[in-house]
C-alpha positions as CSV (number, residue, x, y, z in Angstrom):
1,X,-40.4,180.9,129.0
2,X,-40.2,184.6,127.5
3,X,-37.1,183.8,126.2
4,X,-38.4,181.9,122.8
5,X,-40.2,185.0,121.8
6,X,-36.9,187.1,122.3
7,X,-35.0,184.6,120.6
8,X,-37.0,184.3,117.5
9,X,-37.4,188.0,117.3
10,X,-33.1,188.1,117.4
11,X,-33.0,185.7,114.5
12,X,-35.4,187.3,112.5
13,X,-33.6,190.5,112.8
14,X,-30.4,189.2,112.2
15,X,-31.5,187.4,109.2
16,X,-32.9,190.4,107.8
17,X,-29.2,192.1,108.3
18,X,-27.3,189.6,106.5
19,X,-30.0,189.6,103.8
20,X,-29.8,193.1,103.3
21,X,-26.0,192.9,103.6
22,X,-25.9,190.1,100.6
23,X,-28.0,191.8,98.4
24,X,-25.6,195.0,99.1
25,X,-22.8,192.9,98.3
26,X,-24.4,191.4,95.2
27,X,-25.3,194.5,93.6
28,X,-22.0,196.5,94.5
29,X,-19.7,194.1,92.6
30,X,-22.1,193.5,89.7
31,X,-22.0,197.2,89.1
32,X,-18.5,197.1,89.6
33,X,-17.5,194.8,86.8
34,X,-19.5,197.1,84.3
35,X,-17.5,199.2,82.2
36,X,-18.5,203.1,82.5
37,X,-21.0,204.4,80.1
38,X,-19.0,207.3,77.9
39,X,-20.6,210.6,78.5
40,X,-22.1,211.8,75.1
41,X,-20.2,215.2,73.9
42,X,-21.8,217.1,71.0
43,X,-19.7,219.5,69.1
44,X,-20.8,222.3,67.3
45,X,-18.9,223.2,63.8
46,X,-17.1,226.3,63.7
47,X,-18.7,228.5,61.1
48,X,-17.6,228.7,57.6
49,X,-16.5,232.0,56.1
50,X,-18.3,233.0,53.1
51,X,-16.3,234.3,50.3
52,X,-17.2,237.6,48.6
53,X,-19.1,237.3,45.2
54,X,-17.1,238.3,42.7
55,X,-18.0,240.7,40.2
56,X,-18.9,239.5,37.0
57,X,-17.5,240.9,33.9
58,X,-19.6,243.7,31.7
59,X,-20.7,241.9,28.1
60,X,-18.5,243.8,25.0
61,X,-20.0,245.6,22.3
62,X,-19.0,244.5,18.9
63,X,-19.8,245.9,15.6
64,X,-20.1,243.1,12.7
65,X,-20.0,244.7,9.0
66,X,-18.9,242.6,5.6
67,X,-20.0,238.9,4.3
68,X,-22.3,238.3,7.2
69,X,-25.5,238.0,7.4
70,X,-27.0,240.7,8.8
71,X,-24.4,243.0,9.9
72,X,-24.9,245.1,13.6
73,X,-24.0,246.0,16.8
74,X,-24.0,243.0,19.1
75,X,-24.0,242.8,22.6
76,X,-21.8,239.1,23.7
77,X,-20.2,238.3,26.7
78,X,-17.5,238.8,28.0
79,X,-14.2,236.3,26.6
80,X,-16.2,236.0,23.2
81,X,-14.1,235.7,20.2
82,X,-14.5,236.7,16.1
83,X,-16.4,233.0,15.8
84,X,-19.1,234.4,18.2
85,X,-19.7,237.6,16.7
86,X,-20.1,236.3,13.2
87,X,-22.5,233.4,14.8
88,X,-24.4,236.5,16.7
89,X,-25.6,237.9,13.5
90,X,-26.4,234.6,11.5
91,X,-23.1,233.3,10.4
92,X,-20.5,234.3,7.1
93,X,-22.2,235.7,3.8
94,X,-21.6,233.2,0.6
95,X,-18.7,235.0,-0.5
96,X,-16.9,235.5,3.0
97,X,-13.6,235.3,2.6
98,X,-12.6,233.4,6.3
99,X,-9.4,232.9,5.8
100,X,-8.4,236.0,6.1
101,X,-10.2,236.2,9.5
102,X,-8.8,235.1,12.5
103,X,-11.7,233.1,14.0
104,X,-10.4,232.7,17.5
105,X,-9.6,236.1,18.5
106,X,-10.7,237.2,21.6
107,X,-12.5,240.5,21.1
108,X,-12.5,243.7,22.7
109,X,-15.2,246.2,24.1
110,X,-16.1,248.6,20.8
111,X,-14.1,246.3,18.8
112,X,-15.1,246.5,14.8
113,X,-15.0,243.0,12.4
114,X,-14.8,243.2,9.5
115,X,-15.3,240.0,7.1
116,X,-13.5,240.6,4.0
117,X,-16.0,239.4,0.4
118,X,-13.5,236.9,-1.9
119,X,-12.3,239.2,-4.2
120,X,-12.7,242.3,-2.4
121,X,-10.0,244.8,-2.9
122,X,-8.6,246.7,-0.2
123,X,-11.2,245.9,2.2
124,X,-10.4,247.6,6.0
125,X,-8.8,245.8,8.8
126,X,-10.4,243.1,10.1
127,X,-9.9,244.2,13.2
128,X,-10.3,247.6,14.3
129,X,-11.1,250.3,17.3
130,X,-11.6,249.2,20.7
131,X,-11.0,249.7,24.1
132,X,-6.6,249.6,24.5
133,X,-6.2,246.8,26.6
134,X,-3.3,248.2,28.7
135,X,0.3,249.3,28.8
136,X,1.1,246.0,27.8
137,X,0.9,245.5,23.8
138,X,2.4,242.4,22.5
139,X,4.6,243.4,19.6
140,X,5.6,240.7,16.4
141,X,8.7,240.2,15.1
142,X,7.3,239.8,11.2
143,X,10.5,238.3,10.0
144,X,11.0,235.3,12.6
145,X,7.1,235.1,13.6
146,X,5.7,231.5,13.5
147,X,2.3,231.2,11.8
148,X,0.0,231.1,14.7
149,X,1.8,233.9,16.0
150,X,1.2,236.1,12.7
151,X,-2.5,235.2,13.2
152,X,-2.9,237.3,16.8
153,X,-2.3,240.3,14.6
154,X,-5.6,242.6,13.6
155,X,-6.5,241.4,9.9
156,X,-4.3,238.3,9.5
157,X,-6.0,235.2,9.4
158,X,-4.1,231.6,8.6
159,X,-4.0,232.4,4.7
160,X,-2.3,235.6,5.2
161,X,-0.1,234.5,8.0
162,X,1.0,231.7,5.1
163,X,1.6,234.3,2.5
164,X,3.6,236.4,4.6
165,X,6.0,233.7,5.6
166,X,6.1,232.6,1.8
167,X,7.2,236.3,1.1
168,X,9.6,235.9,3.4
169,X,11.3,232.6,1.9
170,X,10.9,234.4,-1.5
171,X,12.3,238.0,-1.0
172,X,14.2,238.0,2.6
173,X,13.5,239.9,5.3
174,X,11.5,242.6,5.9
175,X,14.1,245.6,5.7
176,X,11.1,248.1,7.0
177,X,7.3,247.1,8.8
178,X,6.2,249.1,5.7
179,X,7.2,246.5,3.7
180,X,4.3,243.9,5.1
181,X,1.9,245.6,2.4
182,X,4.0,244.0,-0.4
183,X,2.0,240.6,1.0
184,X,-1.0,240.2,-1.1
185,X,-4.2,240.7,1.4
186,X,-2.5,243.1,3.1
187,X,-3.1,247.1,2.2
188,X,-3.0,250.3,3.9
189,X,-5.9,250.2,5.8
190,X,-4.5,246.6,7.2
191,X,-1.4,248.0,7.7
192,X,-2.0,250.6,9.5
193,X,-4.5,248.4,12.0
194,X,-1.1,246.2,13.1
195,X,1.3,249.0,12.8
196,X,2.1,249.2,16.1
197,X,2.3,245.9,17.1
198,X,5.2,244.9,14.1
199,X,8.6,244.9,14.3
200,X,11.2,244.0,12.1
201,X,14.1,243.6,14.8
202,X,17.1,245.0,15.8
């Protein structure tokens, strides 16, 4: 007779074991057939090297006299050409003669412009003074210069530039750099402003 009790109890337990086995089972191959979860990997960025400022260049100092309006000293930055400093002290007089100015020269620290009157005779170089830009001074070849390359000289503007290369279609070549004052526009004080930057050639 005891042994229904026992044999109930046997079944229970062994029951319990496969249950637990099966839900093992169950769970083990259900977490098997799951891909992996990738870890998460945060990356810091490599700092950035910060380039030194560089120094900005000192404004020039220019003095405006001539047909302008109010001629002075101006202060302008730096890269500014003759159009700036005439605009810096309220633009060409009435009787500014322009085209003897080269407007888009760049200027030079302690640079003097000069804006020739229509009609003025033997008015100073445009262009004068300043600080020498280097060892380097771009000479012109006055007898084979193009226009635009007669115009980077101190005191010729596109007019003059014109009348020297009529001169030279006229009369020649230029035997001597002396010889550039023959060129209406173009006196002493002109002459001597561009002197060293003219050639005639070998």
């Amino acid at each position: 007779m005891e042994q229904g009790p026992a044999r109930s109890l046997g079944l229970i337990v062994l029951c319990s074991v496969l249950g637990l086995l099966t839900g093992g089972a169950v769970v083990y191959f259900s977490l098997r057939g799951q891909e992996p979860i990738p870890a998460i990997v945060v990356s810091t960025p490599l700092p950035t090297s910060t380039l030194p400022p560089s120094a900005t260049p000192a404004p020039i100092r220019v003095y405006i006299s001539g047909a302008v309006q109010s001629p002075a000293v101006c202060e302008l930055p730096h890269g500014s050409i003759v159009q700036d400093a005439i605009d810096a002290v309220g633009g060409p007089a009435f009787d500014a003669d322009l085209g003897c100015v080269n407007l888009a020269l760049e200027l030079q620290d302690q640079q003097h412009v000069h804006v020739p009157r229509v009609g003025e005779a033997n008015p100073p170089p445009v262009i004068s003074g300043g600080a020498p830009r280097g060892e380097n001074v771009l000479v012109v070849n006055i007898n084979t210069a193009t226009a635009s390359e007669l115009e980077t000289l101190p005191g010729v503007g596109e007019v003059t530039a014109q009348r020297i290369i009529e001169y030279r279609e006229l009369n020649g070549p230029f035997q001597t750099i002396e010889a550039i004052q023959e060129v209406s526009g173009i006196g002493p004080k002109t002459f001597e402003g561009m002197r060293a930057m003219i050639t005639v050639g070998p």
